[in-house]
C-alpha positions in Angstrom: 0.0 0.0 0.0 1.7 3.5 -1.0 1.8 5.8 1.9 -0.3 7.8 3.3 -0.4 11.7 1.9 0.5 14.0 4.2 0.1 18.1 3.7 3.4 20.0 5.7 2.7 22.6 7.9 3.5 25.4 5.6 1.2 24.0 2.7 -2.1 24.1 5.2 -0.9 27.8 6.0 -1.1 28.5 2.6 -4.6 26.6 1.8 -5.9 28.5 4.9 -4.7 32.1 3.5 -6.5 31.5 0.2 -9.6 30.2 2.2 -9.8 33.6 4.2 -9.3 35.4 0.8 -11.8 34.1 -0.9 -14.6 34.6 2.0 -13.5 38.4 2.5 -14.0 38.5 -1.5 -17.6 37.1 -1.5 -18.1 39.5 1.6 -17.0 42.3 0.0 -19.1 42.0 -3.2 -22.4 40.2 -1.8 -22.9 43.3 1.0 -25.6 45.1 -0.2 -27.3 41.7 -0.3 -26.0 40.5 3.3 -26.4 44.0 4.5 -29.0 45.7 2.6 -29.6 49.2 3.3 -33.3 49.5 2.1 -32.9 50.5 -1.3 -31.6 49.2 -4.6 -28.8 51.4 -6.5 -31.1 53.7 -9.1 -33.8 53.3 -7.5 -35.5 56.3 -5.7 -37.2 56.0 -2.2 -40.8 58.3 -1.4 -38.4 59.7 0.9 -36.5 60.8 -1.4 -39.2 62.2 -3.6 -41.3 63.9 -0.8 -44.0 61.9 -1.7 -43.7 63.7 -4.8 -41.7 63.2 -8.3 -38.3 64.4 -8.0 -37.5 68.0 -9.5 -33.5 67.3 -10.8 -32.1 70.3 -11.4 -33.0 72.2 -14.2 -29.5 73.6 -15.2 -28.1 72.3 -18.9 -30.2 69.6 -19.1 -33.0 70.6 -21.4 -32.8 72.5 -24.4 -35.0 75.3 -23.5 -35.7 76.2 -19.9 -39.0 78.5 -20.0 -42.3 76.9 -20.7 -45.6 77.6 -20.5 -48.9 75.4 -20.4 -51.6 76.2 -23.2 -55.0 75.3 -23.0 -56.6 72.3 -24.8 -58.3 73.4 -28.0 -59.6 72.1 -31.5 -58.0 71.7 -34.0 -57.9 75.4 -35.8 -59.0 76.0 -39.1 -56.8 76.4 -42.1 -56.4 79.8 -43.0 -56.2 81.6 -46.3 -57.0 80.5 -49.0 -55.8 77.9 -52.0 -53.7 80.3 -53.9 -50.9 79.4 -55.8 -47.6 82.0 -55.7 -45.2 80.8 -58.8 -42.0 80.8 -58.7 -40.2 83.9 -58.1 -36.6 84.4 -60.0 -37.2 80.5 -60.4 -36.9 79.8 -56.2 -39.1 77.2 -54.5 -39.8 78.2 -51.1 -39.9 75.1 -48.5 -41.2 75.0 -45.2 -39.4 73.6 -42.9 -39.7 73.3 -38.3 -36.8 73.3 -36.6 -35.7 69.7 -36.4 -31.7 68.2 -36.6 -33.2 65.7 -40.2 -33.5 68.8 -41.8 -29.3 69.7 -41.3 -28.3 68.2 -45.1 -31.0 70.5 -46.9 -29.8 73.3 -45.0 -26.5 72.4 -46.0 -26.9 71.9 -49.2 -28.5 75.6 -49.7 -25.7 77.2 -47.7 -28.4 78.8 -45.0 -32.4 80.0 -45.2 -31.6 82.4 -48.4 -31.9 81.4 -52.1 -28.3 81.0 -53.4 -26.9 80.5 -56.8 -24.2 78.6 -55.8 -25.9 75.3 -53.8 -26.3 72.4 -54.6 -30.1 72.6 -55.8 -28.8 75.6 -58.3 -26.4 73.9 -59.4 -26.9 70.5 -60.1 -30.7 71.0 -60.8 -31.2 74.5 -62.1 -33.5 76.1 -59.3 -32.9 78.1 -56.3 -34.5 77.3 -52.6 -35.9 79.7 -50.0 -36.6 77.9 -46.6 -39.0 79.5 -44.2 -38.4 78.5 -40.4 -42.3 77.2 -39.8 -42.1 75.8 -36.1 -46.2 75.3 -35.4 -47.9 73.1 -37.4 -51.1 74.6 -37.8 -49.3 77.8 -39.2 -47.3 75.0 -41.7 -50.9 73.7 -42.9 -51.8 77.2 -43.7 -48.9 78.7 -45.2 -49.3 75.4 -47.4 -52.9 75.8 -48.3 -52.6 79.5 -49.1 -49.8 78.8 -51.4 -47.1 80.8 -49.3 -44.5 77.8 -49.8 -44.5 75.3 -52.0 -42.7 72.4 -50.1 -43.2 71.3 -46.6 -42.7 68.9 -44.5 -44.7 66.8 -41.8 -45.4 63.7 -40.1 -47.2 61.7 -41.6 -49.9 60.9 -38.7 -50.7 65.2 -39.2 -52.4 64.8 -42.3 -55.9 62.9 -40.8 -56.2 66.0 -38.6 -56.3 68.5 -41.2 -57.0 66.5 -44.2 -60.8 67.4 -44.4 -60.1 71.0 -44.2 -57.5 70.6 -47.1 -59.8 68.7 -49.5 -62.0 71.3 -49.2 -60.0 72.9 -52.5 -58.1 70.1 -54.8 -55.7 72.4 -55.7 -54.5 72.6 -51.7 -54.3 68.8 -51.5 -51.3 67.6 -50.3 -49.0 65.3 -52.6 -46.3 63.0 -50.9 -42.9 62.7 -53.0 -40.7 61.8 -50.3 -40.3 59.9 -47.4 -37.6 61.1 -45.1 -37.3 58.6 -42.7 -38.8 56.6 -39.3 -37.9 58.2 -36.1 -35.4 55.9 -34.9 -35.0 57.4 -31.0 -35.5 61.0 -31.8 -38.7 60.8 -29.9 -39.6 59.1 -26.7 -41.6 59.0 -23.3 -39.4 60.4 -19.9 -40.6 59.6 -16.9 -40.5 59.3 -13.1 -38.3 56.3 -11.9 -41.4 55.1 -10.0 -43.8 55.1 -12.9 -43.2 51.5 -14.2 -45.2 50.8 -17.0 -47.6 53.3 -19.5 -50.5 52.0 -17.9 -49.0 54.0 -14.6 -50.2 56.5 -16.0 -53.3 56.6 -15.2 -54.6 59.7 -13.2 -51.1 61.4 -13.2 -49.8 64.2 -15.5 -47.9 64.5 -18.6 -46.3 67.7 -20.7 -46.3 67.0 -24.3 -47.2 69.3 -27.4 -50.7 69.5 -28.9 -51.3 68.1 -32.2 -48.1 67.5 -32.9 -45.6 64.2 -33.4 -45.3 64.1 -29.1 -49.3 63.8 -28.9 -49.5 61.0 -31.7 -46.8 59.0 -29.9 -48.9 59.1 -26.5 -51.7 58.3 -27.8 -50.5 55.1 -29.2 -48.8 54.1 -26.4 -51.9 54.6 -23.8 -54.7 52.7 -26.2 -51.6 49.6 -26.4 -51.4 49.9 -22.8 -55.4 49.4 -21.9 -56.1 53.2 -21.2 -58.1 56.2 -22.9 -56.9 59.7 -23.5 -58.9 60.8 -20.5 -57.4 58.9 -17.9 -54.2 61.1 -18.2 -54.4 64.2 -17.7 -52.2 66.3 -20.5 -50.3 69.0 -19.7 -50.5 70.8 -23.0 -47.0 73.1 -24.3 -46.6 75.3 -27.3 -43.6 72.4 -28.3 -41.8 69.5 -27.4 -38.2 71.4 -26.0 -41.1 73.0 -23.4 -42.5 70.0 -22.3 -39.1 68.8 -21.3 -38.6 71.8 -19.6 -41.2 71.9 -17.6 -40.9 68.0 -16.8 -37.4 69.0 -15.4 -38.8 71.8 -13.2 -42.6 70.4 -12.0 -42.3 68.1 -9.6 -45.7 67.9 -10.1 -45.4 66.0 -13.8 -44.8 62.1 -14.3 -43.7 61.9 -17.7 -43.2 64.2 -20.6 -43.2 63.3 -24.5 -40.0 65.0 -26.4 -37.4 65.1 -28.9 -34.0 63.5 -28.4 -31.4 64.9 -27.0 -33.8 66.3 -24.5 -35.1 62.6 -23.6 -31.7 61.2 -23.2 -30.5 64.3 -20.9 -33.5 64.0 -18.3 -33.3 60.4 -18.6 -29.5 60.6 -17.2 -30.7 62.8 -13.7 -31.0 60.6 -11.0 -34.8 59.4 -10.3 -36.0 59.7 -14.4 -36.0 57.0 -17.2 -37.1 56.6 -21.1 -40.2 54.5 -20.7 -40.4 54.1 -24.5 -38.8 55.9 -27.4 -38.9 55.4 -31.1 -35.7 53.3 -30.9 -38.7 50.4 -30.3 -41.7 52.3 -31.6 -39.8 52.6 -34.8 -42.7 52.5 -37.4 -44.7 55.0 -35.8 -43.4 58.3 -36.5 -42.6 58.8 -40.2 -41.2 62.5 -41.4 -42.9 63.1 -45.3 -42.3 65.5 -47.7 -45.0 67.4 -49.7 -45.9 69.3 -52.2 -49.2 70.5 -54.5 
């Protein structure tokens, strides 16, 4: 029989080091599980809140930092009428809102102003004027009462204004181009405790009317089992304000806005993105048009 094994003295030392190691290491990273402190990293206490959502603080993280809440109304009419302005020393006018998709056309026309040398003068023979055309009602009716020839909108705008439009076949809009999908340029911010869309139900939300923002909402509350009026909106005149005021109303659960204001207030401690248009990416379609 071979004999027996037998460990020196300085080996079980050893074996007894690495033992003690190896507990002190599990000890050290399970301690907020064998010594929990009553809160998970992220997450925020009511404590912490006040009961209330938590108002970050307001400096550099939104685009804009005054706001104002407008009153729900109808849709307006279309103004003006069907007119057609031809072209003037052979310059289409376009309008345009102030969105980051539209950064190639400005850089193609060098700026607002028509200019002989861009690209659309010089590779197709016409010059460009772009008017700045931030509201989309005032869009709709610089478009039916021929004050620009181009525009551009989302494509869930046209069923609200469509039956005004038809009114006069020569304001009818005609789709030549589709842009793109929103791809994470829009999405929902909200408070960390608000876990799901359904959530929020009897709470408030700043978005802006009739626009991109309001389409996206309502989508994701009719998905999520609730109507329009279990929410109750916090209308703005545009997205950058709802994000503002979502950053200063402790008041407000969520906000609907435009990247990078979504990613910014998601960052400040107690917010998320619920849902952007990095998911919901068939929603929101940006659609060129002309009559």
């Amino acid at each position: 029989m071979a004999d027996d094994v037998r460990l020196k003295p300085m080996a079980w030392v050893l074996i007894i080091v690495v033992v003690l190691a190896l507990v002190a290491l599990g000890l050290y990273q399970g301690r907020d599980w064998i010594f929990p402190t009553g809160q998970k990293g992220g997450d925020v206490s009511k404590e912490d809140l006040g009961g209330k959502a938590e108002a970050p603080d307001a400096a550099g993280v939104t685009t804009v930092k005054e706001y104002k809440f407008v009153p729900t109304e109808v849709l307006p009419a279309v103004k003006g009428a069907a007119n057609y302005r031809p072209l003037q020393d052979n310059t289409v006018v376009m309008g345009l809102n102030v969105w980051a998709g539209w950064a190639p056309i400005f850089y193609a026309n060098g700026g607002t102003d028509p200019n002989p040398n861009s690209l659309f003068a010089k590779k197709y023979g016409f010059k460009v004027a772009i008017k700045i055309i931030d509201s989309p009602s005032a869009s709709i009716s610089a478009f039916a009462a021929g004050d620009v020839h181009v525009t551009a909108w989302t494509l869930d705008m046209i069923p609200l204004f469509y039956e005004q439009l038809k009114a006069d076949s020569r304001a009818l809009p005609r789709a030549f181009l589709q842009v793109d999908w929103s791809s994470g340029g829009d999405g929902l911010v909200v408070r960390e405790s608000v876990k799901s869309v359904a959530d929020l139900r009897g709470k408030k939300v700043a978005l802006a009317q009739h626009s991109p923002s309001h389409y996206l909402l309502l989508n994701l509350l009719i998905n999520s089992g609730l109507q329009p009026s279990d929410v109750d909106f916090k209308f703005t005149e545009d997205a950058f304000q709802a994000a503002a005021a979502f950053n200063a109303d402790r008041s407000l659960a969520g906000c609907v806005s435009w990247a990078p204001d979504i990613y910014k207030l998601s960052e400040v401690r107690g917010n998320k993105l619920l849902v952007s248009t990095a998911t919901a990416n068939k929603l929101i379609s940006d659609v060129m048009f002309a009559r």
